[in-house]
PDB file with one MODEL, atoms N, CA, C and O in Angstrom:
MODEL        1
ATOM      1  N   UNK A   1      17.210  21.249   1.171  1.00  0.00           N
ATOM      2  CA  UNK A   1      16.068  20.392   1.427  1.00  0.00           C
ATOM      3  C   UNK A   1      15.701  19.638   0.154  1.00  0.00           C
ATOM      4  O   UNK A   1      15.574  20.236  -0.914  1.00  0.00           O
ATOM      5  N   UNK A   2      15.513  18.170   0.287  1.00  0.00           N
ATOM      6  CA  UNK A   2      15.231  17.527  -0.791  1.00  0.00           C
ATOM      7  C   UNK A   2      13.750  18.185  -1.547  1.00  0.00           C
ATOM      8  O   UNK A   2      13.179  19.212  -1.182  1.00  0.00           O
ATOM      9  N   UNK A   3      13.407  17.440  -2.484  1.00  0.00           N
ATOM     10  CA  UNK A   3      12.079  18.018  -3.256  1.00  0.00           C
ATOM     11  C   UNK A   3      10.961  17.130  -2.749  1.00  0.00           C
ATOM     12  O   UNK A   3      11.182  15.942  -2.516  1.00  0.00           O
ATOM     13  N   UNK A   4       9.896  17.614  -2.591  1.00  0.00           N
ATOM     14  CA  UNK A   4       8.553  16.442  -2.304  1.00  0.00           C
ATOM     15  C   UNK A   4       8.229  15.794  -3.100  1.00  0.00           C
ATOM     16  O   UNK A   4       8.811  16.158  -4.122  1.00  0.00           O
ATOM     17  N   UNK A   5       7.512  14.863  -3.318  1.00  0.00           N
ATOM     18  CA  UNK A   5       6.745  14.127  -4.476  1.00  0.00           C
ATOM     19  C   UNK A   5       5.196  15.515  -4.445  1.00  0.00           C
ATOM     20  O   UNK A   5       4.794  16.291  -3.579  1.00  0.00           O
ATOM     21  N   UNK A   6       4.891  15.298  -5.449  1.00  0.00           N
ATOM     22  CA  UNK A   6       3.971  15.904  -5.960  1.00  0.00           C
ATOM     23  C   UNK A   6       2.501  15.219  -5.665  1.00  0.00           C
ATOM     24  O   UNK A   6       2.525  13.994  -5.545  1.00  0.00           O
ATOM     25  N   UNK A   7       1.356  15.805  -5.549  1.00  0.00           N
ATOM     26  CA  UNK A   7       0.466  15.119  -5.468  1.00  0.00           C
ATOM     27  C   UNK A   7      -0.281  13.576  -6.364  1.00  0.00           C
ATOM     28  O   UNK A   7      -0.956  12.604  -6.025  1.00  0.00           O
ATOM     29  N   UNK A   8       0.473  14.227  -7.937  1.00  0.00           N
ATOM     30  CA  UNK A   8       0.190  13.455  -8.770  1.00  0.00           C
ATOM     31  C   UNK A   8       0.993  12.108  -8.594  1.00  0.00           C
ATOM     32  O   UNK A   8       0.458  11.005  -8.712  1.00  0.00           O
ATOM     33  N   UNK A   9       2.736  12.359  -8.212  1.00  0.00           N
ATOM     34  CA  UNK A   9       3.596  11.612  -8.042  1.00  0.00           C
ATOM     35  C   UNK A   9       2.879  10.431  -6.433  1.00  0.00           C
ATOM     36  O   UNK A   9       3.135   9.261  -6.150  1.00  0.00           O
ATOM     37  N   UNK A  10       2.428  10.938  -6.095  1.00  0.00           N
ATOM     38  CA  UNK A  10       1.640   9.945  -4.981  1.00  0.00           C
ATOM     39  C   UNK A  10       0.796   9.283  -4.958  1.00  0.00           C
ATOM     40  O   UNK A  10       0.516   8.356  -4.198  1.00  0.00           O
ATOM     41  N   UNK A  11       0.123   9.847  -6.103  1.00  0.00           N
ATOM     42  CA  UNK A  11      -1.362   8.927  -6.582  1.00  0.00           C
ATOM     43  C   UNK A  11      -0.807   7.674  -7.359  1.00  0.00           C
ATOM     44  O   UNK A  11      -1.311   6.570  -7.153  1.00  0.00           O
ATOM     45  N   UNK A  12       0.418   7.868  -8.416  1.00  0.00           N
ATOM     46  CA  UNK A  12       0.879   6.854  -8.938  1.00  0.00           C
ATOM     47  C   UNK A  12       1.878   5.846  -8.076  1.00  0.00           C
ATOM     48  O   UNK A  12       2.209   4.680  -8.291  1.00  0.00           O
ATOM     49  N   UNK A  13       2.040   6.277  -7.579  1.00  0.00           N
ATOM     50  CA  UNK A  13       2.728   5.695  -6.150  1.00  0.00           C
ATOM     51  C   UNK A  13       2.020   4.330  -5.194  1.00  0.00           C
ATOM     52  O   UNK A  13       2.424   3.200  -4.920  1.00  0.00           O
ATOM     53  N   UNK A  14       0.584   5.227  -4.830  1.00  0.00           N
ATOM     54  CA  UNK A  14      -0.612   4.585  -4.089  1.00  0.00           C
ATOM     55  C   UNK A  14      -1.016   3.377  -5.051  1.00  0.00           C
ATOM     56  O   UNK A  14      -1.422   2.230  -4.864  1.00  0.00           O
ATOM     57  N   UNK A  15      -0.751   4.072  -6.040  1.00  0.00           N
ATOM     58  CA  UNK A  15      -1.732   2.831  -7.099  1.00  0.00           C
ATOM     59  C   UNK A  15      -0.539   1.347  -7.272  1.00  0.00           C
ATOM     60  O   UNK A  15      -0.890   0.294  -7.805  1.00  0.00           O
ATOM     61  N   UNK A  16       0.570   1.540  -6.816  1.00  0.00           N
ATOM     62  CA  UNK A  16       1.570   0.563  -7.306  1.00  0.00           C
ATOM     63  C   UNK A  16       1.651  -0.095  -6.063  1.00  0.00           C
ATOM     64  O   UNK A  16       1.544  -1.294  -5.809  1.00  0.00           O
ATOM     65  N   UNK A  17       1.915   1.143  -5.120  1.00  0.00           N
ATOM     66  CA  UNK A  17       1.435  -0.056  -3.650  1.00  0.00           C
ATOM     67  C   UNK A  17       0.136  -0.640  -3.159  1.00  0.00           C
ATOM     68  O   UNK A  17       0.217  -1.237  -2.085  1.00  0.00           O
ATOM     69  N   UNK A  18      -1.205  -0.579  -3.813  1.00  0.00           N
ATOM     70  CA  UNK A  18      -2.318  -1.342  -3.471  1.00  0.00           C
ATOM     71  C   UNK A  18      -1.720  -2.369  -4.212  1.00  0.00           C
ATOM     72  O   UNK A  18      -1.253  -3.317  -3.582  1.00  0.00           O
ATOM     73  N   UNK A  19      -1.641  -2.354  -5.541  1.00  0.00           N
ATOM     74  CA  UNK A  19      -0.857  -3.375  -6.266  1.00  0.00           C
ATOM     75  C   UNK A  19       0.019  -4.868  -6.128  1.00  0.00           C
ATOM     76  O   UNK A  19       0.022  -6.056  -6.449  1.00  0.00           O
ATOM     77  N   UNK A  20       0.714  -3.843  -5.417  1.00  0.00           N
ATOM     78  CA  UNK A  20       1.679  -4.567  -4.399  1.00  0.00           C
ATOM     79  C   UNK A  20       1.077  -5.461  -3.324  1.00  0.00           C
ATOM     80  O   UNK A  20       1.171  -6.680  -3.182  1.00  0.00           O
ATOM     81  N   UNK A  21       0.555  -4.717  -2.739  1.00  0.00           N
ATOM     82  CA  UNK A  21      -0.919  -5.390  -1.626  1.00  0.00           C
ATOM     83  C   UNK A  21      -0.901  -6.335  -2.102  1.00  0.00           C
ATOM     84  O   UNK A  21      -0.145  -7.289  -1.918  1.00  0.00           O
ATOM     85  N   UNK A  22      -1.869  -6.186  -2.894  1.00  0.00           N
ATOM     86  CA  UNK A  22      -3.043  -7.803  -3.508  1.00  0.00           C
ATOM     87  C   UNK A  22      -1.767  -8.327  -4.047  1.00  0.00           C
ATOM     88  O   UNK A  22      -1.428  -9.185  -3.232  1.00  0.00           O
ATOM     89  N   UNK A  23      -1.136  -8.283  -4.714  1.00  0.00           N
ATOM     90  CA  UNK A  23       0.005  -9.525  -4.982  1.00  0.00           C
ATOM     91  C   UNK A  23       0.714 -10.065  -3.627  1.00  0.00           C
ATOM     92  O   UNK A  23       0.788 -11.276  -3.418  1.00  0.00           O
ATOM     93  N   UNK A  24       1.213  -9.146  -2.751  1.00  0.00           N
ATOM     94  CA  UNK A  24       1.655  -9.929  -1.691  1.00  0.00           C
ATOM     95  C   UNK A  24       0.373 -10.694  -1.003  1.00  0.00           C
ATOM     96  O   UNK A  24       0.841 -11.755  -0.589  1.00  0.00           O
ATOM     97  N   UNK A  25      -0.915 -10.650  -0.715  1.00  0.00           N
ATOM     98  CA  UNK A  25      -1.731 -11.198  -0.213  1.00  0.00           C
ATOM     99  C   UNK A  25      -2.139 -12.501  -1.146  1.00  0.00           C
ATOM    100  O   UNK A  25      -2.687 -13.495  -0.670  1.00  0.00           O
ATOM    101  N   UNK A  26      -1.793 -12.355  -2.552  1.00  0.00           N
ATOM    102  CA  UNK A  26      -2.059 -13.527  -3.304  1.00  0.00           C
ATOM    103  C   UNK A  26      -1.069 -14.566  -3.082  1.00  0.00           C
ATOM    104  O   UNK A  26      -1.231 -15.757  -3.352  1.00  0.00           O
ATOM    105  N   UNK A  27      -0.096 -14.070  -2.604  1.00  0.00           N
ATOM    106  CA  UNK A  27       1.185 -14.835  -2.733  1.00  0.00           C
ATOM    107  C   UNK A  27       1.338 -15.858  -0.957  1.00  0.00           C
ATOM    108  O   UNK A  27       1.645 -16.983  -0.564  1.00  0.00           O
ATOM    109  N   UNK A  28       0.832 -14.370  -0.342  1.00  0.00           N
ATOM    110  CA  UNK A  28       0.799 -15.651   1.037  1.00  0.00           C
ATOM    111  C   UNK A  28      -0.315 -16.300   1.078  1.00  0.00           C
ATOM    112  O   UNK A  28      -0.212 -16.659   2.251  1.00  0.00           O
ATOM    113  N   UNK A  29      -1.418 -16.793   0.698  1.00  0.00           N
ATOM    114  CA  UNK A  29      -1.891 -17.129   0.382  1.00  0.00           C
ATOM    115  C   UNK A  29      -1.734 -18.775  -0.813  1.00  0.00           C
ATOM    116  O   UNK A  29      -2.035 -19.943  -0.571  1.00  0.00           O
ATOM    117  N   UNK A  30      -1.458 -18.475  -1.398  1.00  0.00           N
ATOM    118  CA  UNK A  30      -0.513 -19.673  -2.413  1.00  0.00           C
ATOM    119  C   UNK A  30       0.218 -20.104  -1.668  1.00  0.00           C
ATOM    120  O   UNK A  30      -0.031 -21.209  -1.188  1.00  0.00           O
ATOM    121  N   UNK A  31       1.537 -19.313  -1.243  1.00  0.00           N
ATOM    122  CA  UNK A  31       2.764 -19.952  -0.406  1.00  0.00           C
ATOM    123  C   UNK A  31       1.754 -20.753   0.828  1.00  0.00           C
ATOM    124  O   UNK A  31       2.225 -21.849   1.130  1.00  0.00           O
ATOM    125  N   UNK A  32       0.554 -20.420   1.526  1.00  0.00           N
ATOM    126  CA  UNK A  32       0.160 -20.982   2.972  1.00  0.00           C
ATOM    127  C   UNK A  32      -0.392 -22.130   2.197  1.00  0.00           C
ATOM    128  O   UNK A  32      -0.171 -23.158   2.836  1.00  0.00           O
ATOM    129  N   UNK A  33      -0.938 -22.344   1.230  1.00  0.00           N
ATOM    130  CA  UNK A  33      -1.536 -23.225   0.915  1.00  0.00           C
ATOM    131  C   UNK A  33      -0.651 -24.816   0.289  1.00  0.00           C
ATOM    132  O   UNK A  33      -0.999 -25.987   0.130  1.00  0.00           O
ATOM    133  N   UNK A  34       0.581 -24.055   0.089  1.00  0.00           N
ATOM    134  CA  UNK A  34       1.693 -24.674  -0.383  1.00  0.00           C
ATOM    135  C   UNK A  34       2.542 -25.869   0.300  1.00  0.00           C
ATOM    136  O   UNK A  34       2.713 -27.058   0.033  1.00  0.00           O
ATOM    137  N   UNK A  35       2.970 -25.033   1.257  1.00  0.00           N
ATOM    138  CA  UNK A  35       3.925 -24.962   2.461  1.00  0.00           C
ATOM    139  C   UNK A  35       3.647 -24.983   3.852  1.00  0.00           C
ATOM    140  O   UNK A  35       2.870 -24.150   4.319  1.00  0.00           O
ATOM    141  N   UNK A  36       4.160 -25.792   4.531  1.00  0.00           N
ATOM    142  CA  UNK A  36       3.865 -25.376   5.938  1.00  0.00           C
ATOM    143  C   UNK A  36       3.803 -24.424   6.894  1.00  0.00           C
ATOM    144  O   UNK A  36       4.886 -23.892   7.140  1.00  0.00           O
ATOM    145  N   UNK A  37       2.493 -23.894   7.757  1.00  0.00           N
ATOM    146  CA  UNK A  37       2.538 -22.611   7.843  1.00  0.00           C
ATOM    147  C   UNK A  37       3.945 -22.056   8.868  1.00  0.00           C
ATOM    148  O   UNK A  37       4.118 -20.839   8.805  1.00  0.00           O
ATOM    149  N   UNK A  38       4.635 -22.593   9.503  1.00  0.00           N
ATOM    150  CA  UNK A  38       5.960 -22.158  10.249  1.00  0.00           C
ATOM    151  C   UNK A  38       6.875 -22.159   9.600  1.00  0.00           C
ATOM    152  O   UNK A  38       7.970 -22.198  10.160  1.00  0.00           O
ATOM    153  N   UNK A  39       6.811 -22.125   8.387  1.00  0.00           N
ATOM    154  CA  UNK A  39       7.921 -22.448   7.106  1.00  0.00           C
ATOM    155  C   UNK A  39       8.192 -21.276   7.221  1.00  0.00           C
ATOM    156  O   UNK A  39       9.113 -20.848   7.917  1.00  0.00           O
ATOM    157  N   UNK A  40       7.105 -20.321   6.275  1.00  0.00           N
ATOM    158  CA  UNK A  40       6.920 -19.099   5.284  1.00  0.00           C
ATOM    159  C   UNK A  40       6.557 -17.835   6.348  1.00  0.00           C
ATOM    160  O   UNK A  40       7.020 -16.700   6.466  1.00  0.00           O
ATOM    161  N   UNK A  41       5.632 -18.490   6.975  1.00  0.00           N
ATOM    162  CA  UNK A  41       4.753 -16.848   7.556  1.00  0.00           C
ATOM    163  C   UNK A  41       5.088 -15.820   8.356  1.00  0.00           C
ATOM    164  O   UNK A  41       4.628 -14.681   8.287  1.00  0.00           O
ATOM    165  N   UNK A  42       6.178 -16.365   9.388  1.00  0.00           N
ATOM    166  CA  UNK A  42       6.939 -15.484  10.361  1.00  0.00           C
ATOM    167  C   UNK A  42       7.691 -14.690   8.952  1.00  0.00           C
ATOM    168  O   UNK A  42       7.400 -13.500   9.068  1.00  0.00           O
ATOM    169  N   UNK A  43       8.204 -14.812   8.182  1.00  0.00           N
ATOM    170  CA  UNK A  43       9.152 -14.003   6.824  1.00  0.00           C
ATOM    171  C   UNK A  43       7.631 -13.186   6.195  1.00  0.00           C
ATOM    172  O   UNK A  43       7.538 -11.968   6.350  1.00  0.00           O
ATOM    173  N   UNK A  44       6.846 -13.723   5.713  1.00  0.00           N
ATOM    174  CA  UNK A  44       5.780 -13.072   5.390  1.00  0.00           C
ATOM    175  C   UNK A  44       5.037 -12.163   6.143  1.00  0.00           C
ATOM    176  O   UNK A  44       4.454 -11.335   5.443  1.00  0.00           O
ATOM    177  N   UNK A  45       4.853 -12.040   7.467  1.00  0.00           N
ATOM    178  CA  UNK A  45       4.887 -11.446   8.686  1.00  0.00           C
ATOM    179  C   UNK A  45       5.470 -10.177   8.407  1.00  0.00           C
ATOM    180  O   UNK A  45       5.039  -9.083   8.044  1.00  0.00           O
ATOM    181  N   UNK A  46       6.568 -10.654   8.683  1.00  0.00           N
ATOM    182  CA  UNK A  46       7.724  -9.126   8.850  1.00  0.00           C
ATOM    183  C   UNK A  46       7.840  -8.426   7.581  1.00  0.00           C
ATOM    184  O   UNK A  46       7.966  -7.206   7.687  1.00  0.00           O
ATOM    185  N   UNK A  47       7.824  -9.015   6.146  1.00  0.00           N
ATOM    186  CA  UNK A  47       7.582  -8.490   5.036  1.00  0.00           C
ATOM    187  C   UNK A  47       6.119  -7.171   4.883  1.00  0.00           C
ATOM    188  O   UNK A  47       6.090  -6.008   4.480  1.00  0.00           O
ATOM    189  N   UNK A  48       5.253  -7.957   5.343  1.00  0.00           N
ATOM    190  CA  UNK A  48       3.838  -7.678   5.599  1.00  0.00           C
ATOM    191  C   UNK A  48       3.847  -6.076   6.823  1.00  0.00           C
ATOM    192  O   UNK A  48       3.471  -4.922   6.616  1.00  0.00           O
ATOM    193  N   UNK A  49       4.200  -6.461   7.542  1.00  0.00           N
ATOM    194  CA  UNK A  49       4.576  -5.191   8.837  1.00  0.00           C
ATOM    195  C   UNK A  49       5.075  -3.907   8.171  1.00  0.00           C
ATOM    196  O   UNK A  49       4.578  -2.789   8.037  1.00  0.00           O
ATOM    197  N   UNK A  50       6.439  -4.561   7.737  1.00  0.00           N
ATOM    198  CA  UNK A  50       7.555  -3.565   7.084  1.00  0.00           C
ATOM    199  C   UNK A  50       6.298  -2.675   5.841  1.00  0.00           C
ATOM    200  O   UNK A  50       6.163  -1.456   5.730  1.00  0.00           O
ATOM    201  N   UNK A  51       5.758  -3.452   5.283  1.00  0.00           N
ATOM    202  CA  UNK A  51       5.348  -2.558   4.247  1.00  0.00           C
ATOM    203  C   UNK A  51       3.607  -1.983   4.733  1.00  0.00           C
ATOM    204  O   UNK A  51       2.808  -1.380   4.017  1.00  0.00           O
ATOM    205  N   UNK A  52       3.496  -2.268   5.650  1.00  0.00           N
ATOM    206  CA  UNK A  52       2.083  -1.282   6.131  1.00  0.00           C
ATOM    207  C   UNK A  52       2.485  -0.171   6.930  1.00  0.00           C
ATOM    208  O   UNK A  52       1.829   0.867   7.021  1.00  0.00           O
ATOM    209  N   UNK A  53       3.626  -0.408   7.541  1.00  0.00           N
ATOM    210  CA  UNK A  53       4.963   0.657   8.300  1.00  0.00           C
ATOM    211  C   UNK A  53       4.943   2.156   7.451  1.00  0.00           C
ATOM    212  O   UNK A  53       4.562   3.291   7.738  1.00  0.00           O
ATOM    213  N   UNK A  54       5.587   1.495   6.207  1.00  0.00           N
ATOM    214  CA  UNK A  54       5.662   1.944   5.004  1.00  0.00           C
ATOM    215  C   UNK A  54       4.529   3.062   4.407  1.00  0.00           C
ATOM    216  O   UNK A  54       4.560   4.253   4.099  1.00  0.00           O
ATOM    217  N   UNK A  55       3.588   2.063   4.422  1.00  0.00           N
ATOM    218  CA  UNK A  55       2.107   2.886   3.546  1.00  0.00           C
ATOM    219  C   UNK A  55       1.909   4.135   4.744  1.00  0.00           C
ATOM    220  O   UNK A  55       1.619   5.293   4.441  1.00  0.00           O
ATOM    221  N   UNK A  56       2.149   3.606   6.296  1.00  0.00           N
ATOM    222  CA  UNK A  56       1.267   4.773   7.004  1.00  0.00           C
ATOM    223  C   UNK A  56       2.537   6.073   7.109  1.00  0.00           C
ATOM    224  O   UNK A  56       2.087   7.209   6.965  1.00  0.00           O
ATOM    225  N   UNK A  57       3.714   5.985   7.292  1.00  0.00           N
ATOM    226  CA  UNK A  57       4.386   7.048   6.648  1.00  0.00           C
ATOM    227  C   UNK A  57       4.029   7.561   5.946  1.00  0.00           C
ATOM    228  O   UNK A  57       3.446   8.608   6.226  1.00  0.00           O
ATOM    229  N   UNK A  58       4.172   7.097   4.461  1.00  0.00           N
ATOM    230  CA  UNK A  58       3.932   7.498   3.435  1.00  0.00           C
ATOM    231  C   UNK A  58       2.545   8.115   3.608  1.00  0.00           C
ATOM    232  O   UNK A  58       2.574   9.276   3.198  1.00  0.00           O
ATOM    233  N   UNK A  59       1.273   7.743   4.091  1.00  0.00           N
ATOM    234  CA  UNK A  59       0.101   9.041   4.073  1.00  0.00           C
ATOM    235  C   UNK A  59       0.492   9.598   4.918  1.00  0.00           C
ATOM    236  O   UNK A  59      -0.103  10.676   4.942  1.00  0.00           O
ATOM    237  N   UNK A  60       1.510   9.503   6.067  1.00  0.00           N
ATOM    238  CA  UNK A  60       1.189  10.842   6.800  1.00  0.00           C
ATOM    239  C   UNK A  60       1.816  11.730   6.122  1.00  0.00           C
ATOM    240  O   UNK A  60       1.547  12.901   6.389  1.00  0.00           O
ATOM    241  N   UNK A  61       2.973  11.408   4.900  1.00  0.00           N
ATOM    242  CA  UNK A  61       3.444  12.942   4.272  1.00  0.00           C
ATOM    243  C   UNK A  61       2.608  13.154   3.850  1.00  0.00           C
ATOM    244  O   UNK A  61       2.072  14.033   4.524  1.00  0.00           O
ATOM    245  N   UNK A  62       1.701  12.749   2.590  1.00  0.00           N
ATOM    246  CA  UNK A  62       0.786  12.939   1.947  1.00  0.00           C
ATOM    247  C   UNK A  62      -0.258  13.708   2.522  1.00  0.00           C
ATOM    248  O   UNK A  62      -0.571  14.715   1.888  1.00  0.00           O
ATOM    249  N   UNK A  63      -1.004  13.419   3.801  1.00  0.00           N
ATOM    250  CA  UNK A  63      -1.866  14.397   3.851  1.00  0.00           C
ATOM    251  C   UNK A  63      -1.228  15.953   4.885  1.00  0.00           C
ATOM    252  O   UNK A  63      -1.849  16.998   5.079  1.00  0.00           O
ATOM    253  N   UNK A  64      -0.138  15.666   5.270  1.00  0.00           N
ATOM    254  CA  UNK A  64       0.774  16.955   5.833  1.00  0.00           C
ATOM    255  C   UNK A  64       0.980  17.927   4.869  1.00  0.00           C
ATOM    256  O   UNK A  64       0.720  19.122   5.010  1.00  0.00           O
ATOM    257  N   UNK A  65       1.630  17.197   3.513  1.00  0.00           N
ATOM    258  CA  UNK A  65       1.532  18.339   2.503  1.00  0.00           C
ATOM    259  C   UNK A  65       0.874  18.802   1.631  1.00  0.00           C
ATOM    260  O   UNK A  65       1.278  19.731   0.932  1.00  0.00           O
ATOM    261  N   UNK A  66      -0.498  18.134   1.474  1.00  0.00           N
ATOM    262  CA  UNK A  66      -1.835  18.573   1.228  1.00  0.00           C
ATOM    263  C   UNK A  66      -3.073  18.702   2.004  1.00  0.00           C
ATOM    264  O   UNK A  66      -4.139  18.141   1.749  1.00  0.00           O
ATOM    265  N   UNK A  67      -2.791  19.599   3.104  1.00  0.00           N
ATOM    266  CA  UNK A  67      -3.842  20.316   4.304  1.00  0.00           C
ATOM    267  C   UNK A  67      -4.684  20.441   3.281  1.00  0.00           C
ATOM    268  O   UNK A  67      -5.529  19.546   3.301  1.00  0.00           O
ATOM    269  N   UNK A  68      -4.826  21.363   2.182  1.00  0.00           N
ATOM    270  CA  UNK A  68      -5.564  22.192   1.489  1.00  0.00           C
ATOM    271  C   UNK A  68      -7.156  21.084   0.963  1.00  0.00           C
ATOM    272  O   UNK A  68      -8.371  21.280   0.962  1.00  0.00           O
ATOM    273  N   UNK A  69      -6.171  19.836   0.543  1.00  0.00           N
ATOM    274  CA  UNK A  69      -7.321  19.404   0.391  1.00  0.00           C
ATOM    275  C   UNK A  69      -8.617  18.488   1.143  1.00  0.00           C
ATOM    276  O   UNK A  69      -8.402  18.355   2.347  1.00  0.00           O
ATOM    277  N   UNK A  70      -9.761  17.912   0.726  1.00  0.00           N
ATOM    278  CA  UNK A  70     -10.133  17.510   1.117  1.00  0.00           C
ATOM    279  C   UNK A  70     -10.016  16.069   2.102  1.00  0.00           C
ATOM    280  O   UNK A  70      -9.680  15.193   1.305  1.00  0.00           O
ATOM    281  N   UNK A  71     -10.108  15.639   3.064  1.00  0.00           N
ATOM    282  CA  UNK A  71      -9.557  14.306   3.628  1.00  0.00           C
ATOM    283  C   UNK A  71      -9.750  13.030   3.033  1.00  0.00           C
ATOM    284  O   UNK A  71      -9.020  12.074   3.293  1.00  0.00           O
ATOM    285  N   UNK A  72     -11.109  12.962   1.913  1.00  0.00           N
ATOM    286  CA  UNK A  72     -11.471  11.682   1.070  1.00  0.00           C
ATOM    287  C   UNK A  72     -10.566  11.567  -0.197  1.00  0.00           C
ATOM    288  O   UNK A  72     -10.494  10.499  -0.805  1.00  0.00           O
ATOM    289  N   UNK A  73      -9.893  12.649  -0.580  1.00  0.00           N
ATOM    290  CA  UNK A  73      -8.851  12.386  -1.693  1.00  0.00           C
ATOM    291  C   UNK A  73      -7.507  12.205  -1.394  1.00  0.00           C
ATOM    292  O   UNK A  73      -6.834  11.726  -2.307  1.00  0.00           O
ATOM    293  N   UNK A  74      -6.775  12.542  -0.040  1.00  0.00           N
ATOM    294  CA  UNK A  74      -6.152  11.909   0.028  1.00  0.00           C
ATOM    295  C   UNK A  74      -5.538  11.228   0.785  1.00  0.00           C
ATOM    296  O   UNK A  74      -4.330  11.024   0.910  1.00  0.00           O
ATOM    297  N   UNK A  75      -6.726  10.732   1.499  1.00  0.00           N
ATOM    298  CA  UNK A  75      -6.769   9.639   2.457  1.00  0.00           C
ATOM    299  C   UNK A  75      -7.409   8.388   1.561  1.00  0.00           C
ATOM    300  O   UNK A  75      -7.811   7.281   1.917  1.00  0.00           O
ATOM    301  N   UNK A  76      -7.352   8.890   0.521  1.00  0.00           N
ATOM    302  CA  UNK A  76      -7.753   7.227  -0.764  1.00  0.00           C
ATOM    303  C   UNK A  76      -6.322   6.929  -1.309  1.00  0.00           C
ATOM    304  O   UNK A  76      -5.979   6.138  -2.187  1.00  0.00           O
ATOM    305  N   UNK A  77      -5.624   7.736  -0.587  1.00  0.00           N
ATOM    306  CA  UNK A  77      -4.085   7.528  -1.979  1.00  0.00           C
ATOM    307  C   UNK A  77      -3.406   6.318  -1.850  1.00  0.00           C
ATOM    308  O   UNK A  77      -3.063   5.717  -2.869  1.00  0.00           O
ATOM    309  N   UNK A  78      -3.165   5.881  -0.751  1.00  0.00           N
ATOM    310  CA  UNK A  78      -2.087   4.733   0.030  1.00  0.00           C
ATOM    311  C   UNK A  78      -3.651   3.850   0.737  1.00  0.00           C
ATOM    312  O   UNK A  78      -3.554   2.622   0.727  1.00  0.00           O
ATOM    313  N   UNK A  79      -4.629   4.274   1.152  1.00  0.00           N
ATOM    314  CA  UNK A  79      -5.324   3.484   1.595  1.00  0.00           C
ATOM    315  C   UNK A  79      -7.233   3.245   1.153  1.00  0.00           C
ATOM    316  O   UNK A  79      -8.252   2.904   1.755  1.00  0.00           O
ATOM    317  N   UNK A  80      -6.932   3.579   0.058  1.00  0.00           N
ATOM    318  CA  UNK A  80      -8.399   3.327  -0.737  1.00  0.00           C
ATOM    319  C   UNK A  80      -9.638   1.773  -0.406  1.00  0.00           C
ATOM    320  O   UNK A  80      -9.125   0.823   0.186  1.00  0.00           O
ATOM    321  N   UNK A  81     -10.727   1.684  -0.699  1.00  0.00           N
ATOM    322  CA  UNK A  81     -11.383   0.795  -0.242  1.00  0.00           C
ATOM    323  C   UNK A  81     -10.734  -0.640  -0.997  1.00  0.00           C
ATOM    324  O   UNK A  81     -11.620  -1.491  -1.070  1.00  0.00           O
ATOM    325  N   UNK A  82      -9.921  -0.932  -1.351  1.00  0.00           N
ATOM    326  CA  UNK A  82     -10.069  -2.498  -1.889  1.00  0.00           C
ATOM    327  C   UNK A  82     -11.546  -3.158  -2.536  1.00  0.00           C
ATOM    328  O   UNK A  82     -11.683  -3.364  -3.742  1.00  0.00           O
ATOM    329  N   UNK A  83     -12.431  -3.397  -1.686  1.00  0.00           N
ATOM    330  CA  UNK A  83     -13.312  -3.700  -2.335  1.00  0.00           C
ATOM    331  C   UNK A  83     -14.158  -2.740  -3.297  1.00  0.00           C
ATOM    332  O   UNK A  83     -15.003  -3.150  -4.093  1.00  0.00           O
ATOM    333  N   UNK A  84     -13.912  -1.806  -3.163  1.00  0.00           N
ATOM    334  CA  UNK A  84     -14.237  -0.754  -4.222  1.00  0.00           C
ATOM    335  C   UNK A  84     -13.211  -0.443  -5.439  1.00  0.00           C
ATOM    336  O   UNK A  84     -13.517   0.127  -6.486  1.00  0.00           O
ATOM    337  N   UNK A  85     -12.075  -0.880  -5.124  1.00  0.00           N
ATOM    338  CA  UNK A  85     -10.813  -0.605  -6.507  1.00  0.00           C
ATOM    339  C   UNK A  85     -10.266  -2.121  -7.235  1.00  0.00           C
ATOM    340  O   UNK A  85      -9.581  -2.978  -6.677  1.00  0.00           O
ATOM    341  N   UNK A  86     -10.793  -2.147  -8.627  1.00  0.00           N
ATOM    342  CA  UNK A  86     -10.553  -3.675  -9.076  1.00  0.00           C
ATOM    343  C   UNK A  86      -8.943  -3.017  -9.037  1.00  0.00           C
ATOM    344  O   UNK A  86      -8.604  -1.836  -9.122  1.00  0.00           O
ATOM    345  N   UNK A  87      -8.121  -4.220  -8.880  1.00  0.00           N
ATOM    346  CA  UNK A  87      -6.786  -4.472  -9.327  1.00  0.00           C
ATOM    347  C   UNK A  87      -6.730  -4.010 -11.031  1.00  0.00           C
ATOM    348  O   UNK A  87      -5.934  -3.156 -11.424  1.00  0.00           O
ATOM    349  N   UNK A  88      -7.280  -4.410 -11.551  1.00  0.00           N
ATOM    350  CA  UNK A  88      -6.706  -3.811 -12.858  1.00  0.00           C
ATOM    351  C   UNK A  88      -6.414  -2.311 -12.748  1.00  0.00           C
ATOM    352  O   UNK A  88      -5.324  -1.928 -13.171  1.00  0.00           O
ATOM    353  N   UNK A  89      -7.371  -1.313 -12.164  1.00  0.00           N
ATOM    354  CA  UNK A  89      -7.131   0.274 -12.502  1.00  0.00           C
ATOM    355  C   UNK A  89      -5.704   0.379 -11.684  1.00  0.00           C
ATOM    356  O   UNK A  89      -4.923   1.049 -12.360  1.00  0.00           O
ATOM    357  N   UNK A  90      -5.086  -0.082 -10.403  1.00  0.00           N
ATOM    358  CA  UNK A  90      -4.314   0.385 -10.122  1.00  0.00           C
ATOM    359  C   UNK A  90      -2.959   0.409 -11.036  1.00  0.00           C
ATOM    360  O   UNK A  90      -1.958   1.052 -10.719  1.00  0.00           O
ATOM    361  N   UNK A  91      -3.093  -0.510 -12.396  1.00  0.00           N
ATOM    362  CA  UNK A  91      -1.695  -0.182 -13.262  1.00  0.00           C
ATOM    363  C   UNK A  91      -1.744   1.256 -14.138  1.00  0.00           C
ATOM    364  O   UNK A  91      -0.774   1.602 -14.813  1.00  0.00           O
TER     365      UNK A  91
ENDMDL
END
C-alpha cells in the first residue's frame, strides 16, 4: 500500500491549490476580457471542472483520514473561505 500524505503534507498542498484558484480565475478573466468568449472558455471550462474534480477528491481523502479531527480544520484545507484568506499567505 502506497504511503498517505500527512496532515501537514495537505495543508501545504491546499495552500498551492487555492493559489492555483485565484491565478486560474485571474487568468480567465484577462483571457475573457482579451479574447472572444467562444475562443478560450469551453478550454477554460474543462480546465476549471478537471481541477474542482480534483480539490473534492482530494478533501474527501483528507477528511477520511483525519476522522479524529475537528470538521473546521479540515474542511479549510482544499476549501477555505477565499474572502477570508489573502493570496499572499497561501505561499
Amino acid at each position: 500500500m502506497k504511503p498517505r500524505y500527512t496532515l501537514e503534507q495537505h495543508k501545504k498542498l491546499g495552500k498551492k491549490i487555492k493559489q492555483f484558484r485565484y491565478d486560474l480565475t485571474m487568468m480567465q478573466v484577462s483571457l475573457g476580457n482579451a479574447y472572444p468568449h467562444k475562443l478560450l472558455v469551453p478550454s477554460l471550462n474543462k480546465l476549471d471542472y478537471a481541477f474542482e474534480n480534483l480539490k473534492c477528491k482530494l478533501d474527501d481523502l483528507v477528511c477520511n483520514e483525519n476522522k479524529e479531527l475537528p470538521d473546521k480544520e479540515v474542511l479549510s484545507i482544499y476549501y477555505g473561505d477565499p474572502k477570508r484568506n489573502n493570496v499572499n499567505k497561501f505561499k
